[in-house]
C-alpha positions as CSV (number, residue, x, y, z in Angstrom):
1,X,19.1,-9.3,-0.8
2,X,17.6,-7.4,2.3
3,X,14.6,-7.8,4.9
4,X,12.6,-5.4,6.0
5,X,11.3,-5.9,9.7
6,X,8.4,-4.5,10.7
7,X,8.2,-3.7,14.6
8,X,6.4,-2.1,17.5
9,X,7.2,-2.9,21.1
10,X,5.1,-5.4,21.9
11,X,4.6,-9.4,21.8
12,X,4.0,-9.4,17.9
13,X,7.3,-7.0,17.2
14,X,9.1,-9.8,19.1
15,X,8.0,-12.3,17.0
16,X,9.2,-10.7,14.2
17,X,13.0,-10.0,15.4
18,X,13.4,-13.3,16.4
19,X,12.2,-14.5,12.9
20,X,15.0,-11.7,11.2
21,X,17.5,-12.8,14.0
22,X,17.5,-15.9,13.5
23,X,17.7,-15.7,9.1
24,X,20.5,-13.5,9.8
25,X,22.4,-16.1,11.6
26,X,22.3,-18.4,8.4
27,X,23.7,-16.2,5.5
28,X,24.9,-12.3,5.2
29,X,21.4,-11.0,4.9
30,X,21.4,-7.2,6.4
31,X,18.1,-6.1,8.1
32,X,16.4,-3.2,8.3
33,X,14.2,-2.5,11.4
34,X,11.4,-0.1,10.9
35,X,9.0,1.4,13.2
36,X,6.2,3.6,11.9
37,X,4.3,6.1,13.9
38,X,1.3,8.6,12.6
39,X,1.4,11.6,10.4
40,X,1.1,15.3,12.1
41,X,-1.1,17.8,11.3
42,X,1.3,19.9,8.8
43,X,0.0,23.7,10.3
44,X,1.2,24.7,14.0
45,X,-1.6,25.1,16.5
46,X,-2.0,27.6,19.0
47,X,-1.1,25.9,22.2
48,X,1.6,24.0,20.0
49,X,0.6,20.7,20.8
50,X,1.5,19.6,17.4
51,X,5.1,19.9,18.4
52,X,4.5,18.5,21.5
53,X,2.6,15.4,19.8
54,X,5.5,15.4,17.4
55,X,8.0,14.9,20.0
56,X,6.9,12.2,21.6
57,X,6.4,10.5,18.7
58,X,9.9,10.7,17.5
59,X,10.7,9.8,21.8
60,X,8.2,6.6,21.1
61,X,10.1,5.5,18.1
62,X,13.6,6.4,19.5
63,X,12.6,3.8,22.6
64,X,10.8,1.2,20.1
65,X,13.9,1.0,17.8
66,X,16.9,0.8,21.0
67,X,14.8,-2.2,22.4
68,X,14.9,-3.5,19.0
69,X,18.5,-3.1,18.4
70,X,19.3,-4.5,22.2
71,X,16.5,-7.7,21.3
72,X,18.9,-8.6,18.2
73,X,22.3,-7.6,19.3
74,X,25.6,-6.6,18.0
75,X,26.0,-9.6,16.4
76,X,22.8,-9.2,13.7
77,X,23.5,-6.9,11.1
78,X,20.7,-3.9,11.2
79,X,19.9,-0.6,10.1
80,X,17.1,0.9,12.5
81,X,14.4,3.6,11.0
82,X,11.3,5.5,11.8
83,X,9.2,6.3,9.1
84,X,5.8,8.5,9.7
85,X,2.8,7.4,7.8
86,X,-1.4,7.4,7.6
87,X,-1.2,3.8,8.9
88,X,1.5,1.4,9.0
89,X,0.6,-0.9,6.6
90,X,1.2,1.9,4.2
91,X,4.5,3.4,6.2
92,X,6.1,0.0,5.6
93,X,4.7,-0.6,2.2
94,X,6.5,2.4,1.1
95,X,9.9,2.1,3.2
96,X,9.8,-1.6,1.7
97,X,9.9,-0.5,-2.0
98,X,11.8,2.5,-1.7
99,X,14.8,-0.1,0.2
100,X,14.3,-3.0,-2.8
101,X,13.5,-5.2,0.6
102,X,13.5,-9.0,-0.8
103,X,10.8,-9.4,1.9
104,X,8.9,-7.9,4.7
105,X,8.9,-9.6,8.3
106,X,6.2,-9.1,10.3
107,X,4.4,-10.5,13.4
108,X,0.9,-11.6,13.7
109,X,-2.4,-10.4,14.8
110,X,-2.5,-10.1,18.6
111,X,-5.4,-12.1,18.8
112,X,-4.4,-15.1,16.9
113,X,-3.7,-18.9,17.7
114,X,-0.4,-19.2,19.7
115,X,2.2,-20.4,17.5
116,X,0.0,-20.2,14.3
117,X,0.9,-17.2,11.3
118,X,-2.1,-14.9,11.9
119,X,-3.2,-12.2,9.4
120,X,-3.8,-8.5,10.3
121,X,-4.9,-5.5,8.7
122,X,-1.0,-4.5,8.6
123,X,-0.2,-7.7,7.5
124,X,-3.1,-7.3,4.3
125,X,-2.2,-4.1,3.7
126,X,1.4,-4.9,3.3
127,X,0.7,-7.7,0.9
128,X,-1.4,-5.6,-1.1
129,X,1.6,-2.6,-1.2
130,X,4.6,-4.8,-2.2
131,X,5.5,-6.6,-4.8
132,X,7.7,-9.0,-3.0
133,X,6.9,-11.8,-0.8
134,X,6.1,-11.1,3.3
135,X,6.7,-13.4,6.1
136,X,4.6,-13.9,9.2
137,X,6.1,-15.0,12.3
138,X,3.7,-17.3,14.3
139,X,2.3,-15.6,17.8
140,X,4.5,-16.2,20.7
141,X,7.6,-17.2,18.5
142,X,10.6,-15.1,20.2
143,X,9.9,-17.7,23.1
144,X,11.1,-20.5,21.2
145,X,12.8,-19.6,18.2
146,X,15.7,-21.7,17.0
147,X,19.3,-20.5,16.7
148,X,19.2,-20.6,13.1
149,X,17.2,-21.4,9.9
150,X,17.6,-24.7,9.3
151,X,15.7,-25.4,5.8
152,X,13.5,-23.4,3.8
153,X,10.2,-25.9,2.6
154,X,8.1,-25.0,0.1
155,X,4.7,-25.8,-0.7
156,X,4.4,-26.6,-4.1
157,X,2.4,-27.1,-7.0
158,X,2.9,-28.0,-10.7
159,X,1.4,-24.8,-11.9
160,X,2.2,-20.8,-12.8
161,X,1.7,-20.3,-8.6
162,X,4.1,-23.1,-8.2
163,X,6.6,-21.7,-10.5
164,X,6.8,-18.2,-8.5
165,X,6.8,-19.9,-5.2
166,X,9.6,-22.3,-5.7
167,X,11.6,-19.6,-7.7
168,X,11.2,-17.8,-3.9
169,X,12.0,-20.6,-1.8
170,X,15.4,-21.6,-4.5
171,X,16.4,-17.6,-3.7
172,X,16.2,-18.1,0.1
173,X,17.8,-21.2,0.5
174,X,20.8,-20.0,-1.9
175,X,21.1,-16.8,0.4
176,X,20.9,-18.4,3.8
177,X,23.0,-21.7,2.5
178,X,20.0,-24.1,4.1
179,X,18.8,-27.1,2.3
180,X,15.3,-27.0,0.7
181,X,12.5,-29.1,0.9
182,X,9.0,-29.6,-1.6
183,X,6.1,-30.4,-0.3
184,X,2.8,-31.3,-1.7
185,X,-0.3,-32.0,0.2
186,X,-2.9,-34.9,-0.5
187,X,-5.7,-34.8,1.8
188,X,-8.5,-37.2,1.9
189,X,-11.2,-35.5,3.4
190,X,-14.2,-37.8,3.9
191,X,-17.4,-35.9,4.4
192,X,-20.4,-37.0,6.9
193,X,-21.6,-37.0,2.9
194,X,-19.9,-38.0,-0.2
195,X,-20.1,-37.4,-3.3
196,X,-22.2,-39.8,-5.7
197,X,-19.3,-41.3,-7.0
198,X,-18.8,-42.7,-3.2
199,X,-15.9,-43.1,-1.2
200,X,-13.8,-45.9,-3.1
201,X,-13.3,-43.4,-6.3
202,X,-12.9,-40.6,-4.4
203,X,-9.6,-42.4,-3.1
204,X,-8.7,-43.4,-6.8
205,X,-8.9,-39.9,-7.7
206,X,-6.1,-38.8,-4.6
207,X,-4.1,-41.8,-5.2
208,X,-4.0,-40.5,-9.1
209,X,-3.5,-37.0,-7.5
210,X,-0.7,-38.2,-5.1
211,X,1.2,-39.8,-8.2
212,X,0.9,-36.8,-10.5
213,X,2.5,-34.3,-7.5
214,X,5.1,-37.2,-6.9
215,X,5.9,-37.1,-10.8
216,X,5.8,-32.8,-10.6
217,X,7.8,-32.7,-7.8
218,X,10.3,-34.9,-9.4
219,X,10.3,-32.9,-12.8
220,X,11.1,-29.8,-10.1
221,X,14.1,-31.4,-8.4
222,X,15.5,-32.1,-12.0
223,X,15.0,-28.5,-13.2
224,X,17.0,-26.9,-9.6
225,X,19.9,-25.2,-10.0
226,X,23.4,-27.2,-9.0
227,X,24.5,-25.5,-6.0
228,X,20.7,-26.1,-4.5
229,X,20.2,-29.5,-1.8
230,X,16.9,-30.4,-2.4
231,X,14.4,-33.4,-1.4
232,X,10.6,-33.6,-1.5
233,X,7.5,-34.9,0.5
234,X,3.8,-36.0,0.2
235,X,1.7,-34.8,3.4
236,X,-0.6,-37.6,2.4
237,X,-3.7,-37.8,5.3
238,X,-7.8,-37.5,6.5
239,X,-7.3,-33.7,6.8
240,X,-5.3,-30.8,6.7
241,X,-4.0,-30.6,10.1
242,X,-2.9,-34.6,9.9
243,X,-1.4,-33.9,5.8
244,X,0.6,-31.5,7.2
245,X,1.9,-33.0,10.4
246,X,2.9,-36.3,8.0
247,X,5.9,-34.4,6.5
248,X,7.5,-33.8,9.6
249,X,9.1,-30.0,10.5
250,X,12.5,-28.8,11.6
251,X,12.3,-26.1,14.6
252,X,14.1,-24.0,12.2
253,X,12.0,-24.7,9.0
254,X,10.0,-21.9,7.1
255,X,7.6,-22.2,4.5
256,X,6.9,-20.7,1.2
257,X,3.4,-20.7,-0.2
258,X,1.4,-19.2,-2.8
259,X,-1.2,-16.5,-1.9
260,X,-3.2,-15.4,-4.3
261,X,-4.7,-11.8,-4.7
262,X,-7.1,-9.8,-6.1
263,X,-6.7,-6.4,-7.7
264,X,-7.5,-3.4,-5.3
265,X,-7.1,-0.8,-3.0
266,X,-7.1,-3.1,-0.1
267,X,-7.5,-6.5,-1.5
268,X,-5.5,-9.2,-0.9
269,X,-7.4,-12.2,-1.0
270,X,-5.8,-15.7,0.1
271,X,-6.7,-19.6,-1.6
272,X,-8.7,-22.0,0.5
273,X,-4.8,-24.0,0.7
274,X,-2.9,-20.9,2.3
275,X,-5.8,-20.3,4.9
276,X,-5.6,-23.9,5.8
277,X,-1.3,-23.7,6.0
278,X,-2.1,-20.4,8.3
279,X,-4.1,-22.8,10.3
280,X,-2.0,-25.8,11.0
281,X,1.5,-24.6,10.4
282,X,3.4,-23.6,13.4
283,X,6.3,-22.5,11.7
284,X,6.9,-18.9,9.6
285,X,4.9,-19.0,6.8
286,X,6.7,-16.7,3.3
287,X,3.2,-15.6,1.1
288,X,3.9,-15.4,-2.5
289,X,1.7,-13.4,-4.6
């Protein structure tokens, strides 16, 4: 198993290398750092600034990958590349599946929520160009990033999703030698207004839905493999933001989820559930296709 870390000298590259650091610190899980910079034009010109171009592009990516290695240290087992490509989704897309990476560490859109998973273009483009799962660190994360991983949770659900997710989060936890959680989330969202059925069988039907994930996640727990430490949780609440703050988090948790996807060029398209984790979670989130 291997990660793939996907940096640029700036806040959101940080973000990521603390995320790698710190899973490095909590199993023998080698990195590989990669920084991506444009194509050249492939015919020399007649003033030659391709190969001036050209060489500070190589001089940009020598810089961006020794702050890198000097941000993690001796300590962190790392390779450190520079790969040139159209864009850099596609640049770490390809150095991704040409290295078998496990996953793909990357930081979040610059413009995001502080301490929330933010998606990107690189981000999408990278989930569409892999076929294994890709981490985003929160914004502003290097700041306050724990030692080490501490537990790996994972969202769960008693269906074909669920079955890929959790086979993700057993993997992680196994590698980094970190107990791992299930969660299931049963929010009780009363609207201004309700359904015909009214308010009072709207709770029957999440008490019903609370037992049935109680029951799935137990069934789950049965089915893990030995060497795996495993408990489970409702986030039981009014509304997202509260369902999720119910089950408590670790500083060094992360959380697997399912995304799903559509077929395309581009497309990657996320379920109403994993736009709502983006939101509230302020932890690393893993998206599973």
């Amino acid at each position: 198993m291997n990660y793939l870390i996907g940096y640029a000298p700036d806040r959101g590259g940080a973000d990521a290398l603390a995320v790698g650091r710190m899973m490095a610190r909590a199993g023998d899980v080698p990195l590989t750092v990669c920084v991506v910079t444009p194509e050249t034009w492939g015919y020399p010109s007649p003033a030659a600034v391709d190969a001036e171009y050209k060489q500070f592009l190589g001089e940009y990516a020598r810089k961006a990958l020794a702050k890198a290695k000097a941000f993690l240290g001796e300590e962190v087992k790392a390779e450190y590349i520079a790969v040139t490509a159209a864009s850099a989704a596609a640049g770490l897309s390809q150095a991704a599946n040409e290295r078998d990476a496990y996953m793909t560490i990357l930081g979040s859109a610059r413009d995001g929520r502080k301490m929330r998973a933010g998606l990107g273009t690189t981000a999408s483009g990278v989930l569409a160009g892999t076929k294994y799962p890709t981490l985003m660190a929160p914004l502003g994360y290097a700041g306050q990033a724990p030692a080490a991983l501490e537990r790996v949770t994972c969202a769960y659900s008693d269906d074909r999703q669920g079955v890929a997710t959790l086979a993700v989060a057993v993997d992680l936890a196994r590698a980094h030698k970190v107990p791992l959680r299930l969660v299931t989330f049963v929010v009780r969202d009363r609207q201004m207004y309700p359904s015909n059925v009214g308010y009072d069988v709207e709770n029957i039907v999440s008490n019903t839905w609370r037992k049935q994930a109680a029951e799935a996640q137990k069934a789950a727990l049965e089915g893990l493999p030995e060497d795996i430490s495993a408990t489970c949780a409702l986030g039981d609440g009014p509304d997202w933001k509260r369902a999720i703050s119910a089950v408590g988090w670790l500083p060094g948790d992360i959380l697997v989820a399912g995304a799903h996807h559509e077929s395309g060029i581009t497309a990657f398209l996320f379920g109403s559930t994993f736009t709502r984790l983006m939101r509230y979670v302020h932890v690393p989130i893993v998206a599973v296709d």
